[in-house]
C-alpha positions as CSV (number, residue, x, y, z in Angstrom):
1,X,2.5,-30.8,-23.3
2,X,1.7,-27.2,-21.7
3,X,3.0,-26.2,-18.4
4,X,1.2,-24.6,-16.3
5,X,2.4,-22.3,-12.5
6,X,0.5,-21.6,-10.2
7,X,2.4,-18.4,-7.9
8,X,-0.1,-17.7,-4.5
9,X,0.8,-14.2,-3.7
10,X,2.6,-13.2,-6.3
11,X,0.5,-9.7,-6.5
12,X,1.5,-9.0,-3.3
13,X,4.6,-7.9,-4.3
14,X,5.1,-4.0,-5.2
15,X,3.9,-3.7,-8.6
16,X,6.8,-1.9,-9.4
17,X,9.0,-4.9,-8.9
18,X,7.1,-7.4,-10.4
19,X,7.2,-4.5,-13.6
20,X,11.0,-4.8,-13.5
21,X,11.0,-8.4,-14.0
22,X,12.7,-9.4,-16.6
23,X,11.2,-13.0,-17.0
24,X,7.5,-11.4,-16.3
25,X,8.5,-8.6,-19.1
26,X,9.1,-11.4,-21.4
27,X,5.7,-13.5,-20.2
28,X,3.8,-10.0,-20.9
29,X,5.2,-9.8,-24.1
30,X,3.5,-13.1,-25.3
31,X,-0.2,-12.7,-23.2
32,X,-2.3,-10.5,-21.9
33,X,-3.7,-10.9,-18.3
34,X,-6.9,-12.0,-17.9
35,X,-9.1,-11.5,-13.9
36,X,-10.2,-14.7,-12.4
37,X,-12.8,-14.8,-9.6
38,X,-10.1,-16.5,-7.8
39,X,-7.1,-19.0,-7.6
40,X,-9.0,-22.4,-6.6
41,X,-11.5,-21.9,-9.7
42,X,-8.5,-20.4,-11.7
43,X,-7.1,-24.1,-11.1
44,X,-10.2,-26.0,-12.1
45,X,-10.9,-24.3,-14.9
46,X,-7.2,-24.8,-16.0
47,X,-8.1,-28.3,-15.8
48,X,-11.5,-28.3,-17.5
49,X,-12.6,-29.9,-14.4
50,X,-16.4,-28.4,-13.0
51,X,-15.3,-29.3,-9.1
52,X,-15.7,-27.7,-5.7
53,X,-12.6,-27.3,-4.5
54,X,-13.2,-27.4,-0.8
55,X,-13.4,-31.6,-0.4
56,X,-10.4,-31.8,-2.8
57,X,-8.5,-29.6,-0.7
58,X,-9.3,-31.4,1.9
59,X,-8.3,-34.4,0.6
60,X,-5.0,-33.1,0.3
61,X,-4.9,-31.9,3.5
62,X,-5.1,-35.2,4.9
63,X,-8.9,-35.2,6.1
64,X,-11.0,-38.8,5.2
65,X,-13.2,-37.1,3.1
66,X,-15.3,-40.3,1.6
67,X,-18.5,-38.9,-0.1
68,X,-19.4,-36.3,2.7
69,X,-20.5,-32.8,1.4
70,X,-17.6,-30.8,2.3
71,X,-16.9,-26.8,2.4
72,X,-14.0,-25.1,3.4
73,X,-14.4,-23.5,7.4
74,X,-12.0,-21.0,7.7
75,X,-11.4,-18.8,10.6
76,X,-12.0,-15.3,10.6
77,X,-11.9,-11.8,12.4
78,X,-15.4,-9.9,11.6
79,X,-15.1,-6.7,12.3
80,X,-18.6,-4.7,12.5
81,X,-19.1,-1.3,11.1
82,X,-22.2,0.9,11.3
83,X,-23.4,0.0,8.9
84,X,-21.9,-3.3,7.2
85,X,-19.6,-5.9,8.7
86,X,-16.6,-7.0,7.0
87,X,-13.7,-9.9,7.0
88,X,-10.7,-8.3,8.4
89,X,-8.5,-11.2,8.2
90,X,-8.2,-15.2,7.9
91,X,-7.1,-16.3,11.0
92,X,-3.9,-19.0,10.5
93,X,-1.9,-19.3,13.5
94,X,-4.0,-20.8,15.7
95,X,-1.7,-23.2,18.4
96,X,-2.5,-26.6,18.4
97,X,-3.7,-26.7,21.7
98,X,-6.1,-23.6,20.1
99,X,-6.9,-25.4,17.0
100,X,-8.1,-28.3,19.0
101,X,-9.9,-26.6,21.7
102,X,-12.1,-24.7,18.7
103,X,-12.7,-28.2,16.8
104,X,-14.4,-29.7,20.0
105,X,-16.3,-26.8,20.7
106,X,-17.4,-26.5,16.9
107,X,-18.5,-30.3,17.1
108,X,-20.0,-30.1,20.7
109,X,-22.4,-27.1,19.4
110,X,-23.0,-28.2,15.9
111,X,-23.5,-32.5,16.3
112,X,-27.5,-31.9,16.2
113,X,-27.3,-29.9,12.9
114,X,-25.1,-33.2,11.5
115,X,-22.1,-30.6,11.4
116,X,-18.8,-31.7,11.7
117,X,-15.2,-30.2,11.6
118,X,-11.3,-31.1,10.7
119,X,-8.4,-29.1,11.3
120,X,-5.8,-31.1,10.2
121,X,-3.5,-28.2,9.8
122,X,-3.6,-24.4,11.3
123,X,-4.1,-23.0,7.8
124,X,-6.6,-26.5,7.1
125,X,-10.2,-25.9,8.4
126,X,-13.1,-27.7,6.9
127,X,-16.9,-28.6,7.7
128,X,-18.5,-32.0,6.8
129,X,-22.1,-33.0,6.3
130,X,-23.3,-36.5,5.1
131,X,-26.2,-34.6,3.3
132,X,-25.5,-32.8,-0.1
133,X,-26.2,-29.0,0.7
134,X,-27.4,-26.6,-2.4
135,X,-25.8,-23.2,-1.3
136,X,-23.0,-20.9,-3.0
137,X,-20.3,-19.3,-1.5
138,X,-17.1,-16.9,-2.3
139,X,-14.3,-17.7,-0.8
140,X,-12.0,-15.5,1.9
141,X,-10.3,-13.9,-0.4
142,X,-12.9,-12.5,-2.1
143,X,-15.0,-11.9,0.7
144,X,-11.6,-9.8,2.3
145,X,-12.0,-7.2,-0.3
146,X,-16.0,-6.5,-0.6
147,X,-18.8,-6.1,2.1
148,X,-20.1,-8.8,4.0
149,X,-23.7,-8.5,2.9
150,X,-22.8,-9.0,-0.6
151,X,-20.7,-11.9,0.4
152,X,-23.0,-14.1,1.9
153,X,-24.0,-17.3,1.1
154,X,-26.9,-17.9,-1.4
155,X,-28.5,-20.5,-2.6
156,X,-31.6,-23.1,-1.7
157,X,-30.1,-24.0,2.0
158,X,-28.1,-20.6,2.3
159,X,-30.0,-19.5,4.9
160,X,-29.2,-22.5,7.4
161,X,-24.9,-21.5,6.2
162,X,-25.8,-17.9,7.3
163,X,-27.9,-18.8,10.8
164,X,-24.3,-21.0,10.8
165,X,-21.9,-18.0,10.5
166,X,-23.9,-16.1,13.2
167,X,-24.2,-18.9,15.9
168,X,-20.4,-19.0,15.5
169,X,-19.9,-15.5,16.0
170,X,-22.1,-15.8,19.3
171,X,-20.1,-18.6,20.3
172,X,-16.6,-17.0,19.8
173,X,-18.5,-13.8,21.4
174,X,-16.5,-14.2,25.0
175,X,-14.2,-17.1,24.1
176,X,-10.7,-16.7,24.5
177,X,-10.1,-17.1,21.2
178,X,-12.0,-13.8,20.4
179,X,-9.5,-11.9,22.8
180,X,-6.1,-13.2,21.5
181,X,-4.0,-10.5,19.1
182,X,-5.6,-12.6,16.0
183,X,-8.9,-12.5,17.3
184,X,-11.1,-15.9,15.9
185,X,-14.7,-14.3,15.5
186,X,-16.6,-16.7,13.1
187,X,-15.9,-19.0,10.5
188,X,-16.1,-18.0,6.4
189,X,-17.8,-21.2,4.7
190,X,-16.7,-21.9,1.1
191,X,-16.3,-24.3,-1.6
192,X,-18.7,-26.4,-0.9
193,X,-19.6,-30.1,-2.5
194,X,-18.7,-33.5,-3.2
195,X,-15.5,-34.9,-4.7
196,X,-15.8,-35.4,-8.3
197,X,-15.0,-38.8,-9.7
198,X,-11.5,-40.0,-10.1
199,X,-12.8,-40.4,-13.9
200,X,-13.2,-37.3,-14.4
201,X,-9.8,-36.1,-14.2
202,X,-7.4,-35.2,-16.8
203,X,-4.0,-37.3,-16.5
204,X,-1.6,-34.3,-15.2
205,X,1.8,-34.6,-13.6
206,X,1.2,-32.5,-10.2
207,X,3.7,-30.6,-7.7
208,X,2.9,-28.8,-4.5
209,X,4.3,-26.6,-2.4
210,X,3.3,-27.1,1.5
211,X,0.9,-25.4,2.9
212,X,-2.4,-24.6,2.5
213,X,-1.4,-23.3,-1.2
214,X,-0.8,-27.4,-2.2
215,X,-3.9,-28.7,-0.5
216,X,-6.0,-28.5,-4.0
217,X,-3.1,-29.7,-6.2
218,X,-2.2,-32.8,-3.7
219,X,-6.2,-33.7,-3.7
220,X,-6.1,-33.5,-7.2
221,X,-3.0,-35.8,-7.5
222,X,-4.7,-38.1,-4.6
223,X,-7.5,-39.0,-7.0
224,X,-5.5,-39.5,-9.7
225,X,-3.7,-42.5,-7.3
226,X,-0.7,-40.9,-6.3
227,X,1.4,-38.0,-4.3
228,X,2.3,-34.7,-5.5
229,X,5.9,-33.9,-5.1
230,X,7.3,-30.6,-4.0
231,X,8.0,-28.5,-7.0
232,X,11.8,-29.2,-8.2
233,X,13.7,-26.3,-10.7
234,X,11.7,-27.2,-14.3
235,X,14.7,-27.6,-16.6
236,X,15.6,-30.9,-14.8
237,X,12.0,-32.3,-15.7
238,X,11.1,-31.0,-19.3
239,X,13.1,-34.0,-20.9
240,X,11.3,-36.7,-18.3
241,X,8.1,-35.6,-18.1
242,X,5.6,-37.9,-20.3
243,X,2.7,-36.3,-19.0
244,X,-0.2,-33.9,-21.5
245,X,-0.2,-30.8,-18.4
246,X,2.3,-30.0,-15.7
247,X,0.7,-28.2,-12.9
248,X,3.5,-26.7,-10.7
249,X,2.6,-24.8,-7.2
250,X,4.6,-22.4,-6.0
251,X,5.4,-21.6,-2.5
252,X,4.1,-18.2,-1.5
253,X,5.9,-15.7,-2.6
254,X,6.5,-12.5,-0.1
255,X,9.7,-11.0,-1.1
256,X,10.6,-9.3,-3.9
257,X,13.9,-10.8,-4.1
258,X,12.2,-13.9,-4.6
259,X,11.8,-13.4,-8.0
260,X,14.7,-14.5,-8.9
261,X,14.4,-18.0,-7.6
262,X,10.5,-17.9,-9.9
263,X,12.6,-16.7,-13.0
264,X,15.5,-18.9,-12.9
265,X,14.1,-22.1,-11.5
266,X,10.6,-22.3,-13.4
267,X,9.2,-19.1,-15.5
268,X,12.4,-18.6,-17.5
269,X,12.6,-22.4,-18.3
270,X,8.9,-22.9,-19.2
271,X,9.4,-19.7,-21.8
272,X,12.3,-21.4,-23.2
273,X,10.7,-24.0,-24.0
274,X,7.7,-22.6,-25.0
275,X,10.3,-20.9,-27.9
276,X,11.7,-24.3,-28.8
277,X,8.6,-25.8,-29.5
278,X,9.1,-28.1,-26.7
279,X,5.6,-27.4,-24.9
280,X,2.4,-25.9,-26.6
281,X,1.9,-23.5,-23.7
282,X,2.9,-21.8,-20.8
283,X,0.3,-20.6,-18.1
284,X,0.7,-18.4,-15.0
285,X,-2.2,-18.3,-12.6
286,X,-1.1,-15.6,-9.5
287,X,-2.9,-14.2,-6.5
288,X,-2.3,-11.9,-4.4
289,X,-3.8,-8.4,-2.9
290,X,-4.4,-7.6,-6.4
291,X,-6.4,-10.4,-6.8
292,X,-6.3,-13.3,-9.2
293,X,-5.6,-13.0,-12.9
294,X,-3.6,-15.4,-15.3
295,X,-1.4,-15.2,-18.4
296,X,-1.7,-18.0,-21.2
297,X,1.7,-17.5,-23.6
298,X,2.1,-19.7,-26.8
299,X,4.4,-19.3,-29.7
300,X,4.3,-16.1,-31.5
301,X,5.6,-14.3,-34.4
302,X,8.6,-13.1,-35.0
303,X,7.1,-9.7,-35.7
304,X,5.0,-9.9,-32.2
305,X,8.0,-10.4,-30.2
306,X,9.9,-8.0,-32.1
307,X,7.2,-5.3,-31.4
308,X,6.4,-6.2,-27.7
309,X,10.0,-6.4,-27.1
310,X,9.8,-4.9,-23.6
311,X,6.3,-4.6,-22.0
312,X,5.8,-4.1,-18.4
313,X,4.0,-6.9,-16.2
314,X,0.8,-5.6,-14.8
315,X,-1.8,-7.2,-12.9
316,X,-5.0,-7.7,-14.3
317,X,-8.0,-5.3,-13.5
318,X,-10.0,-5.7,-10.7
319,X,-13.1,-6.7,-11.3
320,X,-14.6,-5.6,-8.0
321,X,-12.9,-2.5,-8.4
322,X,-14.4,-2.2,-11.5
């Protein structure tokens, strides 16, 4: 059995306190970080699974997904430059009144293209065609930290997403929504596909936190026929769970103090174990403003703990940085 946590926002925090950690001290001494492109394929590819992970997200959000083509829809404030345009934010506290005004306008304008929307949630936004689309896409988060133009997406149908993006930046142009302190401007398409079959998946016991941060880890539990609890403190499970991978999702974290509820209730445990043998692995995937990078520990020598004794947690270099 391996554990692995999943911490949205974790490198948000100031690096300095997430240096002084004592339980992310003792995760660096055992693994190095490594960059991921970001924390939905970070996930996946924890799970060997080659999946898009907007129509399992929206699975777990609630939506009917069936086999539609499905791509994440968020909403977003463009801001335009002289010469580039750029994401300035992700737009998530729409009112429900708001959030249901922009779905029928979205469906009114786009029901000849075969476009649909659902907006189950505030933070929950996604488009669905019955046709399989061939286009790639990056999602917010990425796009948030790099130009616009090299953001796009690309791809065999890309340029029907992009005429997309722009019709619904024309109509946002005068709509309320556009003149509210979180302006909506457009919508950021991502993730794009089909959900994979329920075959496919590895047998994993699966916890998520509410929110948007859950949605891929409750789809994910959804296909494998059943719910995915919220995450409970570790050491009460390591004894009961029969399972080959625990997947555990954090709630956001935004506060340095915090940390002491990750250490105590899940990282500290999962390294205890990992040092009595008791799991083959512990993994930490974490997002954040520093991006996405993740940490795979597993048992090591005496003299490598001995030698590492105190090393500082660091995020992992930014590859668009770079």
């Amino acid at each position: 059995m391996r554990i692995t946590l999943v911490v949205p926002g974790l490198l948000s925090l100031p690096p300095d306190a997430l240096a002084r950690d004592a339980a992310l001290s003792r995760l660096a001494t055992l693994a190095s970080p490594d960059a991921e492109s970001d924390l939905d394929s970070a996930i996946l590819a924890d799970l060997g699974l080659d999946a898009s992970p907007a129509p399992i997200a929206a699975l777990g959000a609630g939506v009917d997904v069936g086999t539609c083509w499905v791509a994440r829809a968020d909403p977003v404030s463009i801001v335009i430059g002289r010469d580039d345009a750029r994401i300035e934010d992700v737009v998530l506290d729409l009112s429900d009144p708001e959030r249901e005004a922009l779905v029928a306008l979205l469906d009114a304008h786009f029901t000849e293209d075969g476009l649909t929307f659902a907006a189950p949630r505030a933070d929950a936004w996604f488009a669905l065609m019955r046709t399989p689309q061939s286009v790639r896409s990056v999602p917010p988060e990425r796009a948030l930290r790099s130009s616009l133009r090299s953001s796009l997406p690309s791809g065999q149908d890309a340029g029907r997403w992009r005429r997309w993006i722009t019709e619904t930046q024309m109509l946002l142009h005068e709509h309320p929504l556009a003149s509210r302190r979180r302006p909506v401007t457009s919508l950021w398409f991502s993730g794009g596909g089909v959900l994979p079959p329920p075959g496919t998946l590895p047998r994993v016991g699966v916890q998520a936190a509410p929110g948007s941060e859950g949605d891929l880890l409750r789809g994910i539990a959804r296909l494998l026929g059943h719910d995915a609890p919220t995450p409970v403190a570790l050491r009460k499970q390591l004894d009961s769970n029969v399972g080959n991978t625990a997947i555990l999702a954090l709630t956001v974290i935004q506060r340095p103090e915090t940390l002491a509820s990750l250490a105590t209730d899940f990282l500290s445990p999962a390294l205890d174990a990992l040092g009595r043998s008791q799991v083959s692995a512990v993994k930490l995937i974490a997002s954040g403003k520093g991006g996405t990078g993740s940490w795979t520990a597993r048992k090591g020598s005496w003299l490598t703990r001995w030698t590492k004794r105190r090393v500082a947690f660091t995020p992992p270099p930014d590859p668009i940085k770079a």
